[in-house]
C-alpha positions in Angstrom: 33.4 51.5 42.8 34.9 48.0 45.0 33.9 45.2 42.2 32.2 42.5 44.4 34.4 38.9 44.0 33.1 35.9 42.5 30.1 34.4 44.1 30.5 31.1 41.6 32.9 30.1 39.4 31.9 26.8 38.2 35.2 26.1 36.1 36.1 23.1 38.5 34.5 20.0 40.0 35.5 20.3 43.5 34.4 24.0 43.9 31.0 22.4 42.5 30.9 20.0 45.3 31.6 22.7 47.7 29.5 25.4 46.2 26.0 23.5 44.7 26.3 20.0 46.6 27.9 22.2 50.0 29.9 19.1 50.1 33.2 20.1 52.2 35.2 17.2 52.1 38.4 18.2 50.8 39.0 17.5 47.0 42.0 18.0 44.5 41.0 21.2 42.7 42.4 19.5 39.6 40.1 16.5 39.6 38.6 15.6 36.2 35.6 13.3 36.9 33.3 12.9 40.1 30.4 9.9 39.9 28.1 9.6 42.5 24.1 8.4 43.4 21.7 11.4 43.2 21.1 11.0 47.2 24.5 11.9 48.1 24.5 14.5 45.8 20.9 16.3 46.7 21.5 15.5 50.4 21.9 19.2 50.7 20.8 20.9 48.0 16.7 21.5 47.2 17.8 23.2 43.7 20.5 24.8 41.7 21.0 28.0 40.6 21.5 28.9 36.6 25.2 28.2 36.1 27.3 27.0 33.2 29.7 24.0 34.3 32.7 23.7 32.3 32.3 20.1 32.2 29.8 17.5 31.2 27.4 15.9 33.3 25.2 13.0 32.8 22.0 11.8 35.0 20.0 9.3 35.5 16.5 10.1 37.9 15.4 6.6 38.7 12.6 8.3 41.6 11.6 11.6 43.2 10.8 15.2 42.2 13.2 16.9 39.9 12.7 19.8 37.2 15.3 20.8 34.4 15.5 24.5 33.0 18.2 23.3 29.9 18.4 26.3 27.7 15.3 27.3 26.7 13.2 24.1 28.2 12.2 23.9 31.2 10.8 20.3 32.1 9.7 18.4 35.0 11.4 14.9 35.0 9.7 11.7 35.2 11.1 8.2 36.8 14.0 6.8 34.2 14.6 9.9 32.6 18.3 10.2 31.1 19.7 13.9 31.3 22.7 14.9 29.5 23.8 18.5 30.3 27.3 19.2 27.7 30.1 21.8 29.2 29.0 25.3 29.1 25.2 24.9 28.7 23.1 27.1 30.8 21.3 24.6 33.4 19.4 24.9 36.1 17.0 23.3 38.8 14.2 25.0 40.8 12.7 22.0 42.7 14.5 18.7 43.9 12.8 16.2 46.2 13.9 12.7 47.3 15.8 11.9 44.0 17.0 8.7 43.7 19.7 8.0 40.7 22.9 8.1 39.7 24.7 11.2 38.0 28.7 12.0 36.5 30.8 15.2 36.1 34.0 14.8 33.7 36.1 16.7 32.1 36.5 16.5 28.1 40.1 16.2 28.7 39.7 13.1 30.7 38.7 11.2 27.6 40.9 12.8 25.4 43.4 10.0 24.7 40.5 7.8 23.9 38.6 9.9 21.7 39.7 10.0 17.8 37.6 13.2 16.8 35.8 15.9 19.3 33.8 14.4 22.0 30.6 15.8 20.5 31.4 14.3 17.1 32.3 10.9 18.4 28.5 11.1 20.8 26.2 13.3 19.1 24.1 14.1 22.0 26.9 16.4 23.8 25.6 18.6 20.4 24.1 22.0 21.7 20.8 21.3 19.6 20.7 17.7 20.6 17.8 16.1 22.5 19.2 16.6 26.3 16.4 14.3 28.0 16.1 10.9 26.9 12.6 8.8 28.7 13.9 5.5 29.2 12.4 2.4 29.0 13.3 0.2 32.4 15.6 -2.1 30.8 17.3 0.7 28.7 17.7 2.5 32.6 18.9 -1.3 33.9 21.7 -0.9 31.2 22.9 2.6 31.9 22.4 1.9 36.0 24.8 -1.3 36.2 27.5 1.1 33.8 27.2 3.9 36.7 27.5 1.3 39.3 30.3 -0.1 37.6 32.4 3.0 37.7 31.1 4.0 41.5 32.6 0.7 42.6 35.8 1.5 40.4 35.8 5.2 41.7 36.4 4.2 45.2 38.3 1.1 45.1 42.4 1.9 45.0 44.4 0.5 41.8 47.4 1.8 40.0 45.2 0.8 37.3 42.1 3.1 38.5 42.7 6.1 36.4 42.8 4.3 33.1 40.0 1.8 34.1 38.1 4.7 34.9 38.3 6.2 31.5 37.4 3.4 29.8 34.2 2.4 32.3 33.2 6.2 31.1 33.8 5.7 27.6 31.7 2.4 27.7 28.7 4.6 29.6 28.7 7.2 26.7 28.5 4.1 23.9 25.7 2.7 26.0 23.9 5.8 25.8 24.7 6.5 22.2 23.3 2.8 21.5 20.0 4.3 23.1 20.2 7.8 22.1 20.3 6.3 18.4 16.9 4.4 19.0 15.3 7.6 20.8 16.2 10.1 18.0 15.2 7.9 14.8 12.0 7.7 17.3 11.4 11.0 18.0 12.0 11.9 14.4 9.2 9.3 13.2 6.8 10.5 15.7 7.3 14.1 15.9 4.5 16.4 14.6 5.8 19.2 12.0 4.2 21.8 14.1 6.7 20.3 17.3 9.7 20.1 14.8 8.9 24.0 14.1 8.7 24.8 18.0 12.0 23.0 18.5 13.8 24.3 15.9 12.8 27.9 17.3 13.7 26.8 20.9 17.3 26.4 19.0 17.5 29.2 17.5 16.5 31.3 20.9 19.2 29.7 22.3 21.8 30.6 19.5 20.7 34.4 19.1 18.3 35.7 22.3 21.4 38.2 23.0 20.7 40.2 19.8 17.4 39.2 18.9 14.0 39.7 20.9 11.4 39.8 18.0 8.8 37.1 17.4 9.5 38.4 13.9 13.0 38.0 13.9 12.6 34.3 14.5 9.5 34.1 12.2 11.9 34.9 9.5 15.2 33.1 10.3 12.4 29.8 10.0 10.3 30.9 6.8 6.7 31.0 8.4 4.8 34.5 9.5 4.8 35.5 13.6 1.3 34.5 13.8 1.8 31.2 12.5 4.7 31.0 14.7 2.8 32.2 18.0 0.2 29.6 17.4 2.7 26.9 16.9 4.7 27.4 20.0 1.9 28.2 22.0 0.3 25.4 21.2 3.3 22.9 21.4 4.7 24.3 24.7 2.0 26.2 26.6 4.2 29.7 26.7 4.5 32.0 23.5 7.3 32.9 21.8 7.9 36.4 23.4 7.8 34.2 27.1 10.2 31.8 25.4 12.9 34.7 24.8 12.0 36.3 27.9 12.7 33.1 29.7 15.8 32.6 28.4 17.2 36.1 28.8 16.2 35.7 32.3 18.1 32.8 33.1 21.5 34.3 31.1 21.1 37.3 33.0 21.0 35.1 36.7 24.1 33.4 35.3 25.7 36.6 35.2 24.2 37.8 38.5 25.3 35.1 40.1 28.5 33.7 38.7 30.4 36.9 37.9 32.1 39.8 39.2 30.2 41.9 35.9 28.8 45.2 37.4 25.0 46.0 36.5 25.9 48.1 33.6 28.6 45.4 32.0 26.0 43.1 32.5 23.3 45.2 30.8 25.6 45.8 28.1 26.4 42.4 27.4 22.9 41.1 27.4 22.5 44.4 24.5 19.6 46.1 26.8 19.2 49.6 25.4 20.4 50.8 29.1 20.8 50.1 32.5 17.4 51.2 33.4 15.7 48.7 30.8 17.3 46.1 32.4 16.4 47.1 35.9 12.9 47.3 34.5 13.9 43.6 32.8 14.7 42.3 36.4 12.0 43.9 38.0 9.2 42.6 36.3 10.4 38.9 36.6 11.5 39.1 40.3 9.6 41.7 41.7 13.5 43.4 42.7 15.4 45.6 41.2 19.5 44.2 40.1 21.1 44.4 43.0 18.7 43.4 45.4 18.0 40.1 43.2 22.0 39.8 43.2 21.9 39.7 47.0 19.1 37.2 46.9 21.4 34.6 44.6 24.3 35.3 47.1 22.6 33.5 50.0 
């Protein structure tokens, strides 16, 4: 059987700008960070398939039409709305309209020299069960705007200086938004409900373990409270059950893999711990309304 090649490999930021953005300027394939407004970078582009960067990226939608499927959330954006999206974390975008914003792609290893511990202990919110969406207040978004301006204007002005200037205009970004992310999150914590704290906890813990576990029950135990208890919670908190919740989230692992590798159906299967090939053609199937290899096509184009 010929092994189809790649269709993404989002390991670099310059195959991202070619690929997702269909940006064909040249870039240097080793480049570590890319800042840029969100109108240059949507010029082309009405969404984005599931993918996993390996880098970081950082948003901020200051106008326009833009969802956000970030694990196991899916979430339509409002104006001033701060989206962090750390290296490796399944993303995705079904709609985007007129954005206006500003937005950053860097490399950990860009930072490296100026960091003292790991990038995700030094700003919490690069955590994989952080909060990823921060609602900004507009001065908060007046802060963070003037630090992506400031390393825009830095970005294309020439300097023997520019690479290390351009570290530390990133590094003052991530304070700023640690300084607000600290606010938000002793905020949210005050005002969350314990049945939301229950649903997000779950939303987690899907993320950690939908591979290997599919049961409401599973999760019901992992978090101490029955599956109808559970059900009622999440339902209520999110407007999907738990079962659409997994579902969800397998779906949007198994596109990654459609999409992004070489894996063959049954690999793929397989890795995703379907009992067989033909339960997760019937998977596929029931979400897209095409079998596999048809749906494979589909993401191709």
């Amino acid at each position: 059987m010929t092994r189809r090649p790649q269709i993404l490999t989002i390991e670099s930021l310059e195959k991202f700008e070619r690929v997702i953005n269909r940006d064909f300027r040249p870039y240097d394939i080793n480049m570590m960070v890319m800042p840029g407004t969100l109108e240059d970078k949507h010029k082309n582009c009405a969404s984005i398939p599931a993918l996993r960067r390996q880098f970081n990226l950082i948003y901020l939608l200051l106008g326009g039409e833009h969802d956000v499927r970030l694990g196991a959330e899916h979430t339509r954006l409002r104006d001033h709305d701060l989206v962090i999206v750390p290296e490796n974390t399944v993303y995705a975008s079904d709609h985007i309209r007129h954005c206006t914003g500003f937005c950053i792609h860097f490399k950990t290893e860009f930072l490296q020299a100026l960091l003292q511990r790991p990038l995700s202990e030094e700003f919490p919110y690069f955590r994989m069960d952080a909060h990823h969406i921060l609602g900004l207040s507009p001065s908060e978004s007046k802060i963070i705007r003037q630090s992506f301006e400031n390393i825009i204007s830095e970005y294309q002005r020439f300097s023997p200086e520019k690479e290390y200037i351009l570290r530390n205009l990133i590094l003052i970004l991530l304070l700023r938004v640690r300084e607000i992310y600290r606010t938000h999150t002793k905020t949210i914590r005050q005002n969350t409900s314990r049945p939301e704290q229950l649903s997000t906890r779950f939303k987690q813990l899907v993320e950690k373990h939908f591979r290997t576990e599919r049961t409401v029950s599973e999760y019901a135990a992992r978090l101490g409270v029955t599956s109808g208890h559970l059900s009622d919670v999440v339902k209520k908190t999110t407007g999907r059950s738990p079962r659409e919740v997994i579902q969800d989230m397998l779906f949007l692992e198994s596109k990654v893999l459609l999409a992004a590798t070489d894996k063959t159906l049954s690999e793929i299967s397989e890795e995703l711990n379907f009992q067989d090939l033909a339960h997760f053609s019937h998977f596929i199937k029931k979400k897209t309304g095409h079998f596999p290899q048809a749906f494979r096509k589909q993401l191709s184009v």
